[in-house]
C-alpha positions in Angstrom: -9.7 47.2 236.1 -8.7 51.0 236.2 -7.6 53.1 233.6 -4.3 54.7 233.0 -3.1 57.6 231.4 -0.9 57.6 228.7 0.4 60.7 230.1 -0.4 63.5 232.9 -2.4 66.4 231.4 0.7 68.5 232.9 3.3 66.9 231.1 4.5 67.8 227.7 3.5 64.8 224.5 6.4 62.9 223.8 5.5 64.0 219.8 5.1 68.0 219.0 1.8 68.7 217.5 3.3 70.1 214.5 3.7 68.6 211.0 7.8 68.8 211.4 7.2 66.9 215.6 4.7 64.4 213.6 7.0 63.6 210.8 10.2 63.3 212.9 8.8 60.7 215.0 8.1 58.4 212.2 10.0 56.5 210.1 11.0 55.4 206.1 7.7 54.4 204.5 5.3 55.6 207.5 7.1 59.4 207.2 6.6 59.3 203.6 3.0 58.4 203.8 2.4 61.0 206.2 3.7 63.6 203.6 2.2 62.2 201.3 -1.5 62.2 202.8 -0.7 65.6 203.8 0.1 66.9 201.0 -2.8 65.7 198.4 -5.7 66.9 201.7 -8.0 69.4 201.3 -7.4 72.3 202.6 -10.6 71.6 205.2 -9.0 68.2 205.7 -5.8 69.1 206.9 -6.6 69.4 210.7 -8.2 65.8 210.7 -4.7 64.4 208.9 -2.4 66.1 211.7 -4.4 64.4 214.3 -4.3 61.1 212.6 -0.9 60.9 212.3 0.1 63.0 215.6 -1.6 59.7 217.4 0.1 57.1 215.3 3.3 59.2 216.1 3.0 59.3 219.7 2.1 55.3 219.4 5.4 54.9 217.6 6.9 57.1 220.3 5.5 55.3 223.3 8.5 53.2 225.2 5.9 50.5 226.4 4.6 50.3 222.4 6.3 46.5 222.4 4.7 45.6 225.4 1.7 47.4 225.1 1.4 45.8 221.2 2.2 42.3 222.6 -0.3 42.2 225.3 -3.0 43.4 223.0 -2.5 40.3 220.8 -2.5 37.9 223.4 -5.3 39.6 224.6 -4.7 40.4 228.0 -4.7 44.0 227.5 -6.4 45.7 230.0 -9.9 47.4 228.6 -12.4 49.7 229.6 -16.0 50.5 228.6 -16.5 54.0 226.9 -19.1 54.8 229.0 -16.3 54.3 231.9 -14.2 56.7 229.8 -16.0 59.1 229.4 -17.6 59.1 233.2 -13.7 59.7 233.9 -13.1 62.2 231.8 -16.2 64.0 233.1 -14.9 63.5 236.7 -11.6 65.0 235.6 -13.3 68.5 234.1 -12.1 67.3 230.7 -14.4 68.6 227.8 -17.1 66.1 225.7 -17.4 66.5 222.1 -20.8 68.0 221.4 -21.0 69.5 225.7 
C-alpha cells in the first residue's frame, strides 16, 4: 500500500484559496451554503470556514472524484495509517501541527 499525492507540492491547487476560487468551484445549493456559512462566521471563525470549504472544493474539483467516491464505497479504497502519514510527511520536510 503506498500513499499518493493528490497533487505535487510544486504544482498550483486546482481550487484558488480565495473565497471567489472556493465559491466558483462549487455549485447551486453547495455555493450557496458556502456563502451562507461565510457570511453568519465570526470574525475568528472565518479562516477555519475557508479551509472547510477550500477542501470540499478541490474534492468537487478532483477529475478522479467518481472514481475515487466509488471505490471508497465499495471499499477498496486504498488506506493508510496516520502514523504512516505523518512519518511521510516528516520524511518530506513538511511541517507538524504543534512542531
Amino acid at each position: 500500500m503506498s500513499v499518493q499525492p493528490a497533487h505535487h507540492p510544486d504544482q498550483q491547487p486546482r481550487v484558488p484559496r480565495t473565497p471567489d476560487g472556493i465559491a466558483e468551484a462549487l455549485t447551486g445549493a453547495r455555493r450557496m451554503a458556502f456563502y451562507r456559512e461565510l457570511g453568519q462566521a465570526p470574525i475568528d471563525r472565518v479562516e477555519q470556514v475557508l479551509n472547510r470549504w477550500w477542501c470540499e472544493a478541490e474534492m468537487d474539483a478532483d477529475p478522479e472524484q467518481g472514481r475515487i467516491i466509488a471505490a471508497a464505497r465499495a471499499g477498496t479504497l486504498p488506506t493508510v495509517t496516520m502514523a504512516d502519514v505523518l512519518r511521510l510527511r516528516r520524511e518530506r520536510g513538511g511541517e507538524l501541527p504543534g512542531e
